[in-house]
N, C-alpha and C positions, 0 to 999 in steps of 0.2 A: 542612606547608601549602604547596600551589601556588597561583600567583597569575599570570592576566594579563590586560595590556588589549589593547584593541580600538579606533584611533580615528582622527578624519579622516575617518570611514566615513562616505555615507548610510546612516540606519538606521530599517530597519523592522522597529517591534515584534508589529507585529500581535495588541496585545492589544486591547482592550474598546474602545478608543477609535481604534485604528489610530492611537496616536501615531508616530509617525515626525520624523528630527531631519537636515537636509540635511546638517548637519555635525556628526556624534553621536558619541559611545565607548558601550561595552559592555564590562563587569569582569565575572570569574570568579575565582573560589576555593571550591579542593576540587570544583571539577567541577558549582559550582551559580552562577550566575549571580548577583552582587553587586551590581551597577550599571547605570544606563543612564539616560542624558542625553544633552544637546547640548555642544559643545564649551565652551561658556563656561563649564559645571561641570564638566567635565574632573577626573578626579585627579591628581595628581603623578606622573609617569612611576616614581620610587626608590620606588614603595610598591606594585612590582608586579617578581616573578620574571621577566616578560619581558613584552616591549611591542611590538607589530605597528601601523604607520601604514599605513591602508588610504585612500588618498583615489584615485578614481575606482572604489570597489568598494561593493557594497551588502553590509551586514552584517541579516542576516537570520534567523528561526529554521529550522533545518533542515526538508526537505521532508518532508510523510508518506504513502509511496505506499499507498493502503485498499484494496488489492485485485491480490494478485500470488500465480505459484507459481514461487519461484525456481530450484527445479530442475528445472524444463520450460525452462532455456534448453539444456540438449538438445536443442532438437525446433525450434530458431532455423530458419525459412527450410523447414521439412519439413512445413508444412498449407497451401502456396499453393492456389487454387482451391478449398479447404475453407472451410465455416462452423462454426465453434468453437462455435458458439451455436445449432447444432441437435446433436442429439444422433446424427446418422448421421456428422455432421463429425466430433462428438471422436471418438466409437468409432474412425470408421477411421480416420483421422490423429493420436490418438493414445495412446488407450487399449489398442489392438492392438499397439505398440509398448513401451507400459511395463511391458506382461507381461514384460519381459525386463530390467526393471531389476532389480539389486543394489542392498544397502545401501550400499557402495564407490563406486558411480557418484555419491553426493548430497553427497558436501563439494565433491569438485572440482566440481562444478557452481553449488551453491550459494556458493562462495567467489569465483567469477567474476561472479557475478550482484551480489552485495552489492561487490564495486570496480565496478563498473558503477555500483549507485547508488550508494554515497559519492562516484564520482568526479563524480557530477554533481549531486550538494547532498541525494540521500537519506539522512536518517539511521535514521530509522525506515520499514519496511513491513509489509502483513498478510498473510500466507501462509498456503497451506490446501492441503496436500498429503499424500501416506505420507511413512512414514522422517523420520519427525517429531523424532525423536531426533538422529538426522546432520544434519535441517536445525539443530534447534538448536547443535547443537556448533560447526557452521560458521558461523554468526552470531556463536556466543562468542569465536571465534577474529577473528573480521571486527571485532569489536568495534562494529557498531552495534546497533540496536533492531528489537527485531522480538514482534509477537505471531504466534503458529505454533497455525493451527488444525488439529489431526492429521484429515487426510478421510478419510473414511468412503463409500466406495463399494459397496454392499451387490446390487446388481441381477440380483434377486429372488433372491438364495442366503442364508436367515435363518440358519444357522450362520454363514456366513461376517459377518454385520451383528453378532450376538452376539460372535463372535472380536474383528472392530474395535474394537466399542463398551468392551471391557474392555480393550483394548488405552492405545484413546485415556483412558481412567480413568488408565492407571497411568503412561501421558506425563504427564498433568498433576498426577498426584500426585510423581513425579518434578522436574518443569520450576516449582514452586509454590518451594520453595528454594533456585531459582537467583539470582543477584545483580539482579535486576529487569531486565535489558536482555531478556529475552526470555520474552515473557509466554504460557501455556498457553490456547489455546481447545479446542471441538468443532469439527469443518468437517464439518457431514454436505453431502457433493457437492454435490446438487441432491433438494428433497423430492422426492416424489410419482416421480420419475423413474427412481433409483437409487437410493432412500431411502425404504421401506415406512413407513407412517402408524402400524405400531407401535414401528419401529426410533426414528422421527422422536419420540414419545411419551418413548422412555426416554431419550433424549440430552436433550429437555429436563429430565425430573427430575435427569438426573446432573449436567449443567447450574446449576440450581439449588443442588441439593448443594456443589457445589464454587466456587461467586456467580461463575462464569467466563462468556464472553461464545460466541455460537456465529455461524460465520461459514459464509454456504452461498450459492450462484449462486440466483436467484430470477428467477422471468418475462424467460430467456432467448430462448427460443424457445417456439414451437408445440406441442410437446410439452408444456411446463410443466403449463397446465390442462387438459389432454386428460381426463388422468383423472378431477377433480377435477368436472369439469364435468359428465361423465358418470352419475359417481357421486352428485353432491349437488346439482348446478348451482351451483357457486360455482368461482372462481377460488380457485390455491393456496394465494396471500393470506390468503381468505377463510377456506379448511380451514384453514387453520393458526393462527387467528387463534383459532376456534372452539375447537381444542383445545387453546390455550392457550400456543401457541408464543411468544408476543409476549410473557409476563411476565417473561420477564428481557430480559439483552441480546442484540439481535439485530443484524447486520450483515451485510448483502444486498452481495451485487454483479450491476450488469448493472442489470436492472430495467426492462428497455423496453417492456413489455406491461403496463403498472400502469394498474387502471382509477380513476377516482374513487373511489371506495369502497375497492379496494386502500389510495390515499395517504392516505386517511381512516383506518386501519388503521395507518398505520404512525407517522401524526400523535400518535394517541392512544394511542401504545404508551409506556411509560416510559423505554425506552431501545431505540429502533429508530433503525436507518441507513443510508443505502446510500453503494456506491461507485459513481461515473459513470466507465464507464472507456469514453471516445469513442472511442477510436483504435480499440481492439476492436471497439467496436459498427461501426463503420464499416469496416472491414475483412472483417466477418463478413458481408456483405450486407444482413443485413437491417433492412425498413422501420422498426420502431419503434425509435425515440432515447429514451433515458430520457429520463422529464418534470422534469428535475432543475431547473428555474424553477416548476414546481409544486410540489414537494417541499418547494424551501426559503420557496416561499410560504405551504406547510402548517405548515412552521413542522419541518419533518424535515429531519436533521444530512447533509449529504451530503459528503462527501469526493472526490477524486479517483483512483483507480486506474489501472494500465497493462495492467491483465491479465498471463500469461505473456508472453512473447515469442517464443510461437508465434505468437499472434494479432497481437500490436503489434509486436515484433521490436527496441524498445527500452525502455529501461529511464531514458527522459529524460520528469523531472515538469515541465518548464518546456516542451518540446515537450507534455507534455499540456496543460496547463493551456492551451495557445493553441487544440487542438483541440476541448479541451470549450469554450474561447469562442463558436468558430466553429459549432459544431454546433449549439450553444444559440440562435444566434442564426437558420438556417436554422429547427429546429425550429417556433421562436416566431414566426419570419416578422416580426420584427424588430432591430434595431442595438444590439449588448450587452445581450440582458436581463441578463446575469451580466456584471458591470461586470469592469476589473483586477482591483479591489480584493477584490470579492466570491469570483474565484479564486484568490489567492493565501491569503484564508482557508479556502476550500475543498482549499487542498494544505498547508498547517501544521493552523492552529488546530481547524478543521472537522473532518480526520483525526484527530488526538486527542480528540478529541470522541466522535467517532465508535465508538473503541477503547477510552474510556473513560480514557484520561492525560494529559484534557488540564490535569488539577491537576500533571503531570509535564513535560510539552512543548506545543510547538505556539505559544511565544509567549516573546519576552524580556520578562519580567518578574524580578523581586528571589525567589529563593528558587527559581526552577525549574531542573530539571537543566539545563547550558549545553550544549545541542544546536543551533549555531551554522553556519552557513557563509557564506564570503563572496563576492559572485561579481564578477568584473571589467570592468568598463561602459566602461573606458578605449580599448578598440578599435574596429575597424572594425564598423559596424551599429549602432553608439550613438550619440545624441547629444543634447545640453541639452536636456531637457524639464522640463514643470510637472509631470508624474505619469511617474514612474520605473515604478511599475509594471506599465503600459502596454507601457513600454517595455522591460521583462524579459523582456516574455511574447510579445508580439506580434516582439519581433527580435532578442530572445536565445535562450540555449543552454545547457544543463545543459554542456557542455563550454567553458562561461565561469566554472565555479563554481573555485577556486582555491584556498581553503581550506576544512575541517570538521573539526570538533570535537563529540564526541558523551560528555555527562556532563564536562566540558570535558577531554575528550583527543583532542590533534589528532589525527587519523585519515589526515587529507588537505594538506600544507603543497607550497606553489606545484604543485599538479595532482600531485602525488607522494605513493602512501598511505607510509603510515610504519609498517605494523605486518610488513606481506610484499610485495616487490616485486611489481608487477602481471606482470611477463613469467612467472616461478615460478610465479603463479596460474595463467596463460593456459598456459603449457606441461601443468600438472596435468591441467587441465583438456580441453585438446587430445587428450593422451593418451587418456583418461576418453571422451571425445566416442566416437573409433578403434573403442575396443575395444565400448563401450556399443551402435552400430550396426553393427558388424559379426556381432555376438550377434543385434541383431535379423535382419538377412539370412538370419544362418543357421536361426534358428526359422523364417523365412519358406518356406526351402528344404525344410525337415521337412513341412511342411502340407501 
């Protein structure tokens, strides 16, 4: 049995009630979270394997990014003047390119991407990419959290939609007996777009089959209901509503063309959700912001995302979380409709939710795995307030987070991972970048 505490800390639980304790502890044993109070119930320091005094740091539950593909940090800095979110952007900048990847090219990518966010208070994110298999491995080795929806890119080659579709079957019949840190979805891409309305049909029966969650871009762009509209006069939403997409779990990212009756759709679905991933949206050009203040008005789970880091270029949830403030509040043409508070649910509790774990994370509570981090308020750009949260988010920095613990295994102690030197990762992965672009060049040169 392992045992530690946590204390001196501000501590925000973010569960039901937003209890938080200015001067609180937090206990772990065996990887599950024991305790949590304010200082005056304190434990006894000798009834614990080891003991961290955190005063000027906030102890918090780990962040959870809804919407990423971590081995597109590849393609870091290579779709400037691109929109990710029309579909002539990704093609050329960067589906023309990944014709050239390997299965070799996706640990070292993915294993730089996951010290990115642990280094900076991620423990859990959702990814939805090929080579579903080396992502996962490279997460197991990373030791954090992740559900991996294997993507399905079919457009318009139905063999090729068939091939995926039994592919991503036998990832998730595979990834169903792994140790829980890394959970099996569907990712078909994008409906209607690169996703035929029969291929879209059998992913939700298999879907079902398997009670696993499906994770796909929605009313990104112009293209989305082109078809849709054509065909039936309704929005993607709509079709897919119609055919029944929404009876299990669904989890959107993007969502910026959502009509009324879309959010009414997604209100009354049983388990629908989306990711607001602002930084993308806003970097992509275009006009529509998801309605992520009507969403969670409709009473739909909305989470935070960073997208790839093609389009965002980082992998910092506290840098999102101040951009979805700010955007939200542009949008609405008013001062915080999404309060702190309301974001920093939106980056824990609300992502788990969303993903369907949050009976597993997303809050210190007694009994949930101890997915922990703690971030350092003691420096420059901090200072005494009544609402900390505020103040996390509006003028801190995921590269303030200083420790994490995921399942309680620190991961991350004083800015430092502890399972593989970050430099070893970074060189792997340098290498891996080299060779991976210099392969595209030379297909380039063939054409």
């Amino acid at each position: 049995m392992s045992s530690t505490l946590l204390r001196n800390a501000i501590v925000l639980t973010v569960d039901g009630l937003d209890t938080a304790h200015d001067a609180g502890w937090v206990s772990m044993i065996d990887g599950r979270i024991a305790g949590v109070g304010s200082m005056d119930t304190c434990p006894d320091d000798s009834e614990f394997d080891s003991v961290l005094s955190l005063p000027g740091h906030i102890v918090m539950p780990g962040l959870i990014n809804a919407h990423t593909h971590s081995a597109m940090v590849l393609f870091r800095g290579r779709s400037e003047g691109q929109s990710l979110l029309t579909m002539d952007g990704w093609y050329n900048s960067i589906r023309e390119p990944e014709l050239s990847l390997v299965a070799s090219d996706i640990g070292p990518a993915v294993a730089l991407s996951c010290a990115e966010m642990i280094l900076s208070g991620t423990t859990t994110f959702c990814d939805q990419y090929f080579f579903a298999d080396e992502i996962a491995a490279a997460v197991a080795q990373a030791g954090v959290r992740a559900v991996i929806a294997y993507g399905i890119v079919q457009l318009g080659d139905k063999e090729r939609g068939e091939q995926e579709l039994a592919s991503a079957s036998a990832f998730i019949e595979r990834q169903r007996s792994a140790d829980g840190r890394v959970i099996p979805w569907f990712g078909p891409h994008a409906p209607y777009v690169d996703n035929s309305e029969d291929l879209l049909r059998a992913e939700v029966d298999l879907a079902v089959k398997y009670g696993c969650g499906m994770h796909l871009h929605m009313a990104c762009g112009p293209e989305d209901n082109e078809e849709t509209m054509a065909r039936y006069g309704l929005t993607a939403t709509q079709a897919l509503s119609r055919d029944g997409f929404f009876a299990g779990r669904v989890h959107a990212a993007h969502c910026l063309d959502l009509t009324d009756e879309d959010i009414a759709i997604f209100a009354a679905a049983p388990a629908a959700s989306v990711s607001y991933n602002a930084t993308a949206g806003l970097r992509s050009g275009r006009e529509g912001i998801c309605p992520a203040v009507k969403l969670r008005e409709a009473g739909v789970v909305v989470g935070l995302g960073t997208d790839n880091v093609a389009a965002n270029n980082s992998y910092d949830m506290i840098s999102e979380m101040r951009v979805a403030g700010l955007v939200a509040s542009h949008r609405e043409g008013r001062a915080q409709p999404l309060s702190s508070r309301d974001l920093v649910r939106m980056a824990t509790i609300d992502g788990a939710r969303a993903l369907g774990i949050d009976h597993e994370v997303g809050s210190l509570e007694v009994g949930k795995a101890a997915d922990i981090i703690a971030i350092d308020i003691s420096g420059a750009g901090y200072s005494e307030t009544p609402d900390v949260e505020t103040v996390l988010i509006y003028s801190g920095s995921g590269r303030d987070v200083r420790h994490a613990w995921v399942s309680g295994e620190q991961l991350v102690a004083d800015r430092q991972l502890q399972r593989r030197p970050f430099a070893e990762i970074r060189a792997d992965y340098s290498a891996t970048y080299k060779d991976f672009w210099a392969r595209v060049e030379a297909a380039r040169a063939k054409a």
